[in-house]
C-alpha positions in Angstrom: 0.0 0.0 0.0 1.4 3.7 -1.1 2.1 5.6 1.8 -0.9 8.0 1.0 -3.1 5.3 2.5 -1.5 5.7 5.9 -3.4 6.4 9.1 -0.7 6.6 11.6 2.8 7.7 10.3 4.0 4.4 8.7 0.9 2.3 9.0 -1.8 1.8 6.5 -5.2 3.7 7.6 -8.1 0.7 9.1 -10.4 2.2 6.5 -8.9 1.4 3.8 -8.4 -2.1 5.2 -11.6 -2.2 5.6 -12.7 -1.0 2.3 -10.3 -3.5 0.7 -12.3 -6.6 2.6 -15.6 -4.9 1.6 -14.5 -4.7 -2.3 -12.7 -8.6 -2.3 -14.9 -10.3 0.4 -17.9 -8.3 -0.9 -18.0 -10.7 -4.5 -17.4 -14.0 -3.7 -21.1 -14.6 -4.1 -20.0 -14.2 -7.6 -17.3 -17.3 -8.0 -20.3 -19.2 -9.0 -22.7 -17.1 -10.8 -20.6 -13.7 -12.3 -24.0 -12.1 -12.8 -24.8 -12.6 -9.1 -24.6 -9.1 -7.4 -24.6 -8.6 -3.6 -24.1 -5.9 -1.7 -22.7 -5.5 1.6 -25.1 -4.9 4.6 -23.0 -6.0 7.3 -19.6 -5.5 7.9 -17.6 -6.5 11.0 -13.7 -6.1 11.0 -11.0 -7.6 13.4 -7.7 -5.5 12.9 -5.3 -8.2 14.4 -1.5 -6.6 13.5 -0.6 -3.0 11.8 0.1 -3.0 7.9 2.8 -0.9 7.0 2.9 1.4 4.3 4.8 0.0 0.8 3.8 -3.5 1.9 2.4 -5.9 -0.5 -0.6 -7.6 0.7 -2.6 -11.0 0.2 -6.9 -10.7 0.6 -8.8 -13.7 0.5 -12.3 -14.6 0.7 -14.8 -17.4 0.9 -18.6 -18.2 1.3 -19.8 -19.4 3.8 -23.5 -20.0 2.9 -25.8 -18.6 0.0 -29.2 -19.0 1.0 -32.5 -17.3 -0.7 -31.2 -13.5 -1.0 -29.0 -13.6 2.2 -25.0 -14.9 2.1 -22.4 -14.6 4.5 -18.6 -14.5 3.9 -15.5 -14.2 5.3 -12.4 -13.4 4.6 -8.2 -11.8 5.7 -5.7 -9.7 4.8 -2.3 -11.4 5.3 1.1 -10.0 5.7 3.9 -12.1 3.4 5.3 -13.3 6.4 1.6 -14.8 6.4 0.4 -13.1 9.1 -3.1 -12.5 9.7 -3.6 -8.6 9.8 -7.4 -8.2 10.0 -10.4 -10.4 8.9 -13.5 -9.8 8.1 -17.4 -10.9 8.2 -19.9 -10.0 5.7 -23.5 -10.1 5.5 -24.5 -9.8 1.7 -27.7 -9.0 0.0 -28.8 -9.5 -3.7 -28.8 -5.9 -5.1 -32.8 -4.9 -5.6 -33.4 -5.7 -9.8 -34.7 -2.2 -10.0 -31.2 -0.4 -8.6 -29.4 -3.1 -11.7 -31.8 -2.3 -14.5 -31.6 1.5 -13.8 -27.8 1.1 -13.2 -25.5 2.7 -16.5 -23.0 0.1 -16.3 -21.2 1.6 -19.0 -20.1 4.5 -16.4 -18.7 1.9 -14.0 -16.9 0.5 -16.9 -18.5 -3.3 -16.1 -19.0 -5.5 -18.9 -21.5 -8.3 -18.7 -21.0 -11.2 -20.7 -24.9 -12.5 -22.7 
């Protein structure tokens, strides 16, 4: 992480963590289904160990269940030394069909395969 992204002199600001888990964690739903879109609802974050700035990073995440229009997932941010730096859970919900059909997808520059 670029040392713009720091918090503390040195360290890598918890909200950016946090909005990294939120983007990567956030579409697992979509390893199956690509045109499966969830947003986040819930978001709980454990900050175990401080990144430092100009540190590259591993993120990770998994489902833990799908059901109806509900998931939940988890998922880390690990140091190389493969330590665990925070973790997350995630409580997803299908976006509303209204918010994607009125969506210009174009402007976010997503493609959708037919």
């Amino acid at each position: 992480m670029p040392a713009h992204y720091q918090g503390y002199p040195g360290i890598v600001h918890g909200g950016v963590l946090a909005s990294m888990l939120d983007e990567v964690v956030g579409r697992v739903a979509m390893i199956g289904d690509h045109h499966h879109f969830m947003m986040s609802v819930r978001l709980q974050v454990l900050y175990r160990h401080p990144v430092p700035v100009e540190t590259p990073l591993k993120i990770a995440g998994r489902i833990v269940r799908l059901r109806g229009r509900l998931g939940k997932a988890q998922g880390e941010i690990t140091l190389p030394d493969g330590t665990v730096a925070c973790e997350a859970s995630i409580t997803l919900a299908n976006i509303p069909e209204y918010l994607l059909t009125s969506t210009n997808r174009k402007l976010l520059d997503w493609q959708l395969d037919p």
